[in-house]
C-alpha positions, -999 to 999 in steps of 0.1 A, spaced: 124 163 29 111 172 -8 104 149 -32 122 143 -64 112 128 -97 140 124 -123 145 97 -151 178 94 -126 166 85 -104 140 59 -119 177 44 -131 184 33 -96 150 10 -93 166 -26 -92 154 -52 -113 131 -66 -84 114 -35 -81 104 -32 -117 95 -73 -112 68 -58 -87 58 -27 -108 47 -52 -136 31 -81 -108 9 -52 -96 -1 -44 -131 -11 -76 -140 -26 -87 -110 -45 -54 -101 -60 -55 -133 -75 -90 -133 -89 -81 -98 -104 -54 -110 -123 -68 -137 -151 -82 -110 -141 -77 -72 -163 -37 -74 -190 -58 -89 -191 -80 -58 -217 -61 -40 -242 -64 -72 -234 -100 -76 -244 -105 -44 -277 -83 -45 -289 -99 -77 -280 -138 -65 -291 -141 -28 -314 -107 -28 -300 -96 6 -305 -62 22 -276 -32 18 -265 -41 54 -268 -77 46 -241 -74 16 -221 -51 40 -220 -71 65 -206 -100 46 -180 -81 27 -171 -62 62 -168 -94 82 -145 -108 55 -122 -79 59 -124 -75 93 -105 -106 92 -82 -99 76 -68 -67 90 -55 -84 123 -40 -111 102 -22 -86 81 -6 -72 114 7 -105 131 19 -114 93 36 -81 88 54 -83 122 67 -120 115 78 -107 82 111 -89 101 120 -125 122 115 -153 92 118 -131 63 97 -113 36 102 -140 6 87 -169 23 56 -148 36 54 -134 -2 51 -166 -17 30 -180 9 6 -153 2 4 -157 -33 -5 -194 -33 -34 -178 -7 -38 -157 -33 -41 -185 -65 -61 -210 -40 -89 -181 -26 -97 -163 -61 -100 -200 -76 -123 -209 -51 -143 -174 -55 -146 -181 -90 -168 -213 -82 -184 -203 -50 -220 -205 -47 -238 -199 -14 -237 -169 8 -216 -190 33 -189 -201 7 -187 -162 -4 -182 -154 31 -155 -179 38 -137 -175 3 -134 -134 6 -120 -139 41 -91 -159 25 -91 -129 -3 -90 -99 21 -61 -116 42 -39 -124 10 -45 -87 0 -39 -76 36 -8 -93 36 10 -88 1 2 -48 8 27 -45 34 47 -68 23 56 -51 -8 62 -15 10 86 -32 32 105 -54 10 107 -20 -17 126 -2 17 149 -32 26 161 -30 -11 162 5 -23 182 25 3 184 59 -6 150 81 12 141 98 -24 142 70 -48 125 46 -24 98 75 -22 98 73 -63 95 37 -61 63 38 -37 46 69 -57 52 42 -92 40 9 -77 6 36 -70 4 46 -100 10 9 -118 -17 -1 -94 -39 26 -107 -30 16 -143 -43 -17 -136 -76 -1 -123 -80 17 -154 -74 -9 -175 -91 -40 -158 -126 -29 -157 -126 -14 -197 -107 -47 -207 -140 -63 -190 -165 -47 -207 -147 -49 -242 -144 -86 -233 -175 -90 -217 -162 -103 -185 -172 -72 -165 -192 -90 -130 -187 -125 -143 -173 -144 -116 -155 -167 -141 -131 -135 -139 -116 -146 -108 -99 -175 -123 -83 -147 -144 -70 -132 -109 -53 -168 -100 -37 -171 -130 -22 -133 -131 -6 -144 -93 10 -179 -103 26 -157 -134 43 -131 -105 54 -157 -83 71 -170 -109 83 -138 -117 93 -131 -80 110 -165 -77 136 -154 -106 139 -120 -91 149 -123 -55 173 -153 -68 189 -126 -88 187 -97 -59 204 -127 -35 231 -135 -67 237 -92 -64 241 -88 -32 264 -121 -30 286 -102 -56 287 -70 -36 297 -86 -4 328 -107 -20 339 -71 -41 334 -54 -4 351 -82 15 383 -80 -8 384 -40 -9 387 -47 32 413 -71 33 433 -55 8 431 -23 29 439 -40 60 469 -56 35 481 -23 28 477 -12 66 496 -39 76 526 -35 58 530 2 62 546 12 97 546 54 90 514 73 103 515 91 68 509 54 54 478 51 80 463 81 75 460 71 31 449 35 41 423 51 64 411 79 30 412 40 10 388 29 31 368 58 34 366 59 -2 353 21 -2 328 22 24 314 55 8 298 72 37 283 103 38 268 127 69 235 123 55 237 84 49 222 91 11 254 83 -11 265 53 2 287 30 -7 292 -7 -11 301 -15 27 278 12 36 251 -6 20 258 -41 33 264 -26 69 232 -6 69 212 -39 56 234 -65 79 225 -43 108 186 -40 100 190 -80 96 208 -87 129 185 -61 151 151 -79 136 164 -113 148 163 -102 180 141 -77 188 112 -98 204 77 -92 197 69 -82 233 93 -55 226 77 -45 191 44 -44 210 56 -20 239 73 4 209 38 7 192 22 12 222 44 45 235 41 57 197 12 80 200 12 99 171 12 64 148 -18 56 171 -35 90 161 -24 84 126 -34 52 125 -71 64 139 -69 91 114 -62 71 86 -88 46 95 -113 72 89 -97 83 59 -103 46 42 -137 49 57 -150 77 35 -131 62 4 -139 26 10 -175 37 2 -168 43 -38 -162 5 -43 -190 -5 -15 -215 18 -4 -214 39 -38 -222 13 -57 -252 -7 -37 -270 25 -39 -268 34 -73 -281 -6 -81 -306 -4 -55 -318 33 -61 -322 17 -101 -292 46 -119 -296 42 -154 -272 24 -176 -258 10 -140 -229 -12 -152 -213 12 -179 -217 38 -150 -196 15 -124 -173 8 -150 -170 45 -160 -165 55 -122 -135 32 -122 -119 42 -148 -121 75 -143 -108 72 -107 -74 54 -121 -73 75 -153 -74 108 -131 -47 90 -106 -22 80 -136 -26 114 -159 -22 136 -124 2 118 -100 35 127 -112 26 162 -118 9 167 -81 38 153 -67 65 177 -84 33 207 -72 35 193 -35 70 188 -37 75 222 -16 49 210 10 53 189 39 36 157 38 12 168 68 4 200 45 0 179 13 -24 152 32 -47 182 43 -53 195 10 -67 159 -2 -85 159 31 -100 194 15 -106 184 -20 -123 152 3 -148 174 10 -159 189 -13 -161 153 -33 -185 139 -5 -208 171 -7 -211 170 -42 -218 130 -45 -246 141 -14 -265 164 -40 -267 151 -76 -290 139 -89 -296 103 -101 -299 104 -133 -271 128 -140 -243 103 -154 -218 132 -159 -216 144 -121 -214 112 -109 -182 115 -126 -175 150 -124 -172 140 -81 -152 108 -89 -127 135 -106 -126 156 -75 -126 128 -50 -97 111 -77 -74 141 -68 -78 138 -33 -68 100 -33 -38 110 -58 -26 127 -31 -33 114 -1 -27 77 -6 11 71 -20 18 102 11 7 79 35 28 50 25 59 76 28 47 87 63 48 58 74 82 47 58 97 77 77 85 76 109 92 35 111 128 28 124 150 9 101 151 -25 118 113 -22 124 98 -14 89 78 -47 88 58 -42 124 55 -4 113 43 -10 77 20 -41 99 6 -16 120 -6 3 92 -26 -18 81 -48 -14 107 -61 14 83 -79 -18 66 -104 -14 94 -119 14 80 -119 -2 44 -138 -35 63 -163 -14 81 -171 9 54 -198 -21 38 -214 -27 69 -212 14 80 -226 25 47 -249 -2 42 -264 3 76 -269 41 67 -284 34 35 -308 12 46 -317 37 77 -312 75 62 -303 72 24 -275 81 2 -276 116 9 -266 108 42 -240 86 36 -222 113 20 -227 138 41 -215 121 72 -181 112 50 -176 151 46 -179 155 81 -153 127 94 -132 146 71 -134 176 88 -123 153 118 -92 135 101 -83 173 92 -78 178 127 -67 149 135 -36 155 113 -31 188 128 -22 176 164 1 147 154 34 169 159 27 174 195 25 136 202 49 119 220 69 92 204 91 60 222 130 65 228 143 42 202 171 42 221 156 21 247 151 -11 225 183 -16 211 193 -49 200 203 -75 225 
């Protein structure tokens, strides 16, 4: 399947999608403004060691990844909009808390609650942008822009911060908390207007059926059963490749998805992901990925402060920005390039451009601000790429009336994002940077292959788990 971007197709984005374009916006760029800083904040309070500081933000994350997963999964049986709000008053309680925590203990305890509410929302909003956008394409569209909105909150956060002078404060957090009580408020408005929508549909699809079975009725003639049959053809709107639906075919896809994760037991769920080996590989694969990248916003940065960079701050902030400024001014154009690739293909060439990112952060020198950047550039391409395919990936290899346990299971990729501190720090501390960069360019060479296999995996018979 290609990928299509077309001001068409941006049309079909419902109102609550654009709700969580602009939540990620906001709420990315308060986060931003002081979460990379973490790992100096902690260096310059409580003096601890590179695997000290990774250790605490790791164990934090850790955490959080298996809570994602169980989270995720109960997301199918009690519903996305309870878990969302739930997580954002995590959200509004933990980065309040953060901004006012003062021992190494309460910084432990308060990222933990961080790292699940990011765990959790992640997921969440994949899911919830497949249960209301139907078509393959535009839900592909809609995951590529809430990337690139996140990215635009990257960019924006950290230069805000310095221009403000809130860049590392940990004041900022409080900024964070307020950014996440402003989306739920947004969210609350927006699914009561999705639920209004979809009430609407159902009564114009209800009355379109019995006025066809009206017709059918009173009609005796075959001729007269045959047009009432083309009537409700017409209504329903289904096509062989389930893209231009209809009303009915719409409701019946989503009634469907609804009924079948009601009862498909988490015993079940568990033996599907088990017989899926080729999401286990990818998930293993991915893991790694996040490992090498995790290590800009951990590793990266504990030894440039430690190793004394000049101009350190401006430098972090600089990184940052050019990571999300790449991302935003490249995205849309690399995915109309990649378009003709598969996604396998297109997620080996970031692996490639990976490399060559992690060789050149390995050999420059310290004091040379502008390849610093030049390799955020390179390595910025690569995520560009590679991230938003990932989220697709998944999206088409989950079944329909599984999305939430798939998109769940994915998140196990956040283990290599939570070991990455302790990993890198313990590295650093043992072998230096060079080394740190060097072993990310070769787990790349690993994930390449890793990605290469995956087609000759075997996958569960669907088939098998059907709804009770």
């Amino acid at each position: 399947m290609h990928s299509d971007v077309s001001w068409q197709r941006f049309k079909q984005f419902p109102r609550l999608m654009w709700i969580f374009l602009f939540g990620s916006f906001i709420t990315r760029g308060s986060y931003y403004m002081v979460w990379p800083f973490l790992a100096v904040i902690l260096y310059e309070k409580f003096a601890l060691s590179a695997t000290e500081v990774g250790m605490v933000l790791s164990s934090a994350a850790i955490i959080s990844v298996f809570t994602s997963f169980v989270g995720s999964s109960l997301s199918d049986r009690i519903g996305r909009h309870k878990l969302m709000y739930l997580t954002g008053i995590l959200y509004i309680i933990s980065f309040s808390l953060l901004a006012e925590a003062n021992s190494v203990e309460g910084y432990v305890v308060v990222m933990t609650l961080c790292s699940m509410a990011t765990s959790l929302w992640r997921p969440l909003t994949s899911a919830a942008i497949g249960d209301i956008i139907a078509d393959p394409k535009t839900r592909e569209l809609a995951m590529q822009s809430l990337y690139f909105i996140v990215n635009v909150g990257c960019a924006v956060g950290p230069m805000l911060g310095v221009w403000l002078g809130l860049t590392g404060k940990q004041s900022s957090f409080y900024l964070t908390a307020v950014a996440f009580a402003v989306l739920l408020i947004m969210l609350y408005w927006g699914f009561n207007h999705q639920n209004r929508q979809d009430a609407a549909l159902a009564a114009g699809a209800s009355s379109n059926d019995n006025l066809s079975d009206a017709t059918s009725g009173t009609e005796s003639d075959g001729a007269s059963e045959c047009a009432c049959d083309c009537v409700n053809g017409c209504v329903n709107g289904i096509t062989s490749d389930g893209v231009n639906r209809g009303v009915n075919g719409l409701l019946s896809d989503t009634e469907t998805s609804t009924k079948k994760a009601a009862v498909v037991s988490r015993k079940q769920i568990v033996a599907i992901l088990l017989q899926d080996k080729l999401l286990q590989c990818l998930i293993f694969a991915n893991i790694l990925c996040m490992f090498i990248y995790a290590q800009m916003d951990s590793s990266l940065i504990q030894y440039l402060t430690r190793a004394g960079a000049p101009d350190l701050l401006t430098l972090i902030s600089g990184m940052i920005f050019t990571n999300a400024m790449v991302i935003i001014s490249t995205q849309f154009l690399l995915l109309k390039l990649m378009a003709r690739f598969p996604l396998v293909k297109r997620i080996q060439i970031g692996l490639l451009l990976l490399i060559c990112s992690q060789i050149w952060l390995a050999f420059n020198p310290l004091d040379l601000f502008w390849g610093w950047i030049g390799a955020i550039v390179v390595m910025s391409v690569a995520e560009t790429i590679l991230f938003p395919t990932m989220n697709v990936h998944i999206d088409r290899l989950a079944p329909d009336h599984l999305r939430g346990a798939y998109f769940g299971a994915a998140s196990f990729y956040d283990l290599g994002f939570a070991l990455a501190p302790l990993g890198g720090g313990i590295i650093l501390d043992h072998f230096g940077g060079q080394w740190l960069f060097l072993t990310g360019a070769a787990l790349s060479v690993l994930v390449i292959y890793l990605y290469s296999i995956l087609d000759r995996l075997p996958r569960p018979d669907f088939a098998m788990f059907k709804a009770d």
